[in-house]
C-alpha positions, 0 to 999 in steps of 0.5 A, spaced: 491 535 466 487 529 469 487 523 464 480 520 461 478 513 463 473 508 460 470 504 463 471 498 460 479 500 458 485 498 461 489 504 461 496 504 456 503 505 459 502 513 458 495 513 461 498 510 468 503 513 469 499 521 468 493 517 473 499 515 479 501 522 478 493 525 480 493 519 485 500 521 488 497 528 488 490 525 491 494 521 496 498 527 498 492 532 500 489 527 504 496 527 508 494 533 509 488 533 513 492 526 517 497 532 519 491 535 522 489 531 526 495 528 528 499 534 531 492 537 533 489 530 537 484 525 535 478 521 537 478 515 535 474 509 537 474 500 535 471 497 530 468 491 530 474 487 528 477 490 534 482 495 529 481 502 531 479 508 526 479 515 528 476 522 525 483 522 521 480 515 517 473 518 516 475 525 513 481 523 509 477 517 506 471 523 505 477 527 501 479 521 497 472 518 495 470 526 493 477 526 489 477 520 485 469 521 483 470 528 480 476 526 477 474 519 474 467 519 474 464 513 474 470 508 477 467 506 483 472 507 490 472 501 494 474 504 500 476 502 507 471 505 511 466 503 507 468 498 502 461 494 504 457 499 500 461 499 493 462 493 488 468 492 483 467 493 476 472 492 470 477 498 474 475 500 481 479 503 486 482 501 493 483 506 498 487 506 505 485 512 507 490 511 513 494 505 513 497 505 520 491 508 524 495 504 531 502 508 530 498 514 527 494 514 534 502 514 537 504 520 534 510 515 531 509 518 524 509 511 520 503 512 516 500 511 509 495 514 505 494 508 500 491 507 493 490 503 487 486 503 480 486 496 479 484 493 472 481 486 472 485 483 478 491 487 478 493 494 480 495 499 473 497 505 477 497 507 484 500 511 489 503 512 497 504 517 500 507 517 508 505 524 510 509 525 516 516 523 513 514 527 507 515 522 502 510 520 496 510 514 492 507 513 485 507 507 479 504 507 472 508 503 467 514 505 471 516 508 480 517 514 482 517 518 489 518 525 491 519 529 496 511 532 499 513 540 499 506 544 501 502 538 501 503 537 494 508 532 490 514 535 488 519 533 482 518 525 482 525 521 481 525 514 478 526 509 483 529 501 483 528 495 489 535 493 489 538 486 489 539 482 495 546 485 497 552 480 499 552 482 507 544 479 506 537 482 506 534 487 511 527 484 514 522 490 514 519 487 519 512 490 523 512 494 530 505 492 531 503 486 528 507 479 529 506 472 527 509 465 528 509 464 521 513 470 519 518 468 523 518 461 519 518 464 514 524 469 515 529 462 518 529 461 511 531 466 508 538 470 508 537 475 513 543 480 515 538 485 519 532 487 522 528 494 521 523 496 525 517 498 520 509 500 520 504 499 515 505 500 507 511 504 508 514 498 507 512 497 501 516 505 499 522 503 503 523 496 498 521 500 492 527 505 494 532 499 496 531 502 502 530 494 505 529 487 501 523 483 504 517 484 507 513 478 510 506 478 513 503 472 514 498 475 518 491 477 516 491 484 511 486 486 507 486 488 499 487 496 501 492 494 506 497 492 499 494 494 493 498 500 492 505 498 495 504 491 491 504 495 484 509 500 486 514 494 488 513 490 482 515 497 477 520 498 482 522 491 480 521 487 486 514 483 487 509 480 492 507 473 492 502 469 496 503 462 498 503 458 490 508 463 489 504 467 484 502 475 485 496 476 488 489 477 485 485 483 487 477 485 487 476 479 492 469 481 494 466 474 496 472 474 500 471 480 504 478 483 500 482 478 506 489 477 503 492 470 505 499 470 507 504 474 503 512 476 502 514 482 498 522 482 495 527 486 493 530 482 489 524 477 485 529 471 484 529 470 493 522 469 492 522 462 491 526 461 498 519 463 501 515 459 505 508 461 507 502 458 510 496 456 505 492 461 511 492 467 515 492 464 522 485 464 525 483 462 518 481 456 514 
């Protein structure tokens, strides 16, 4: 049964954990729509930012944004597609329809379907859900993940972020994206080895102690890491930004841009991290 949300509320412990199983479901059925398209091809266009968005993007978010007003009405959904259109309120989604539309196009399967009820400036429950590898992430008060059997999460385990192991930390490190800064960042840190990994997945793989550090100084938006940011943290790994402290989402005047920002495993490495103040090309 689908929890109730006051408007105003921040939901108990009990309540996010039932709402990260519903968005978990949410986000698995919108996996199902991406499987279409991407084992059937799909059209795809640039938008002005010069990101791709696909019919794959569009039909999930109508999906997800149907799913989400039925089961919590009145909650508004900040979506990636048209996130323009909707405000924050005290709770509000943020919702990646398709996280990864660049390796989606691919056909490398390392994509997401991402989203997040935040309370105030920071998530409360949340999912992940990679459709192709048949995984799916979900954090109330507590982390989980499931297998995706016939579209639908299965039985959820519980899942911890692992400290940093003797041999050093396994770098996630993006196919697609890559910044000076990044590097700068991984030189000083106790890096053993390297793994080749797209979008959110990152998130879900530090959360199962699957790696030990993300590091994106490039630009991302608030959609892009919501999710995976509350995942990680009641895995008991965290994000931070460049003060080192974790980010604030609902950043509206800001166009939801995150700055800089290293996800950990292990959170007593983060005060090894060291991030510009700014996403390059910005100031």
């Amino acid at each position: 049964m689908t929890p109730t949300l006051a408007l105003n509320a921040v939901p108990h412990p009990p309540e996010r954990d039932a709402i990260a199983l519903r968005l978990a479901g949410i986000a698995a059925a919108a996996g199902v729509i991406l499987r279409q398209y991407e084992l059937g091809g799909c059209r795809h266009h640039l938008k002005p930012d010069g990101s791709p968005t696909s019919q794959a993007d569009l039909a999930a978010e109508a999906q997800i944004v149907a799913d989400l007003t039925r089961d919590f009405p009145g909650i508004p959904v900040i979506a990636e597609e048209t996130a323009a259109e909707v405000a924050p309120a005290a709770l509000f989604f943020l919702v990646d329809p398709l996280d990864g539309t660049k390796d989606f196009l691919k056909g490398t399967g390392e994509y997401t379907v991402n989203i997040a009820l935040v309370a105030g400036e920071r998530p409360v429950a949340a999912a992940l859900a990679a459709p192709a590898f048949g995984r799916v992430w979900a954090a109330g008060a507590g982390a989980a993940e499931a297998p995706i059997v016939a579209g639908r999460p299965g039985a959820f385990r519980a899942v911890a972020a692992r400290t940093t192991p003797d041999e050093g930390m396994t770098a996630l490190v993006s196919r697609s994206h890559g910044e000076a800064a990044d590097e700068a960042c991984l030189a000083g840190l106790p890096i053993g080895s390297r793994r080749g990994v797209s979008s959110a997945l990152k998130f879900g793989l530090l959360a199962c102690g699957e790696g030990d550090v993300y590091v994106r100084c490039g630009p991302t938006m608030e959609w892009d890491t919501a999710a995976g940011d509350h995942i990680l943290t009641q895995a008991g790994g965290c994000l931070i930004g460049p003060d080192g402290r974790a980010f604030g989402y609902g950043r509206r005047p800001g166009q939801y841009r995150n700055g800089p920002f290293a996800a950990f495993g292990d959170p007593s490495q983060a005060v090894r991290a060291v991030l510009p103040a700014t996403s390059p090309g910005r100031s």
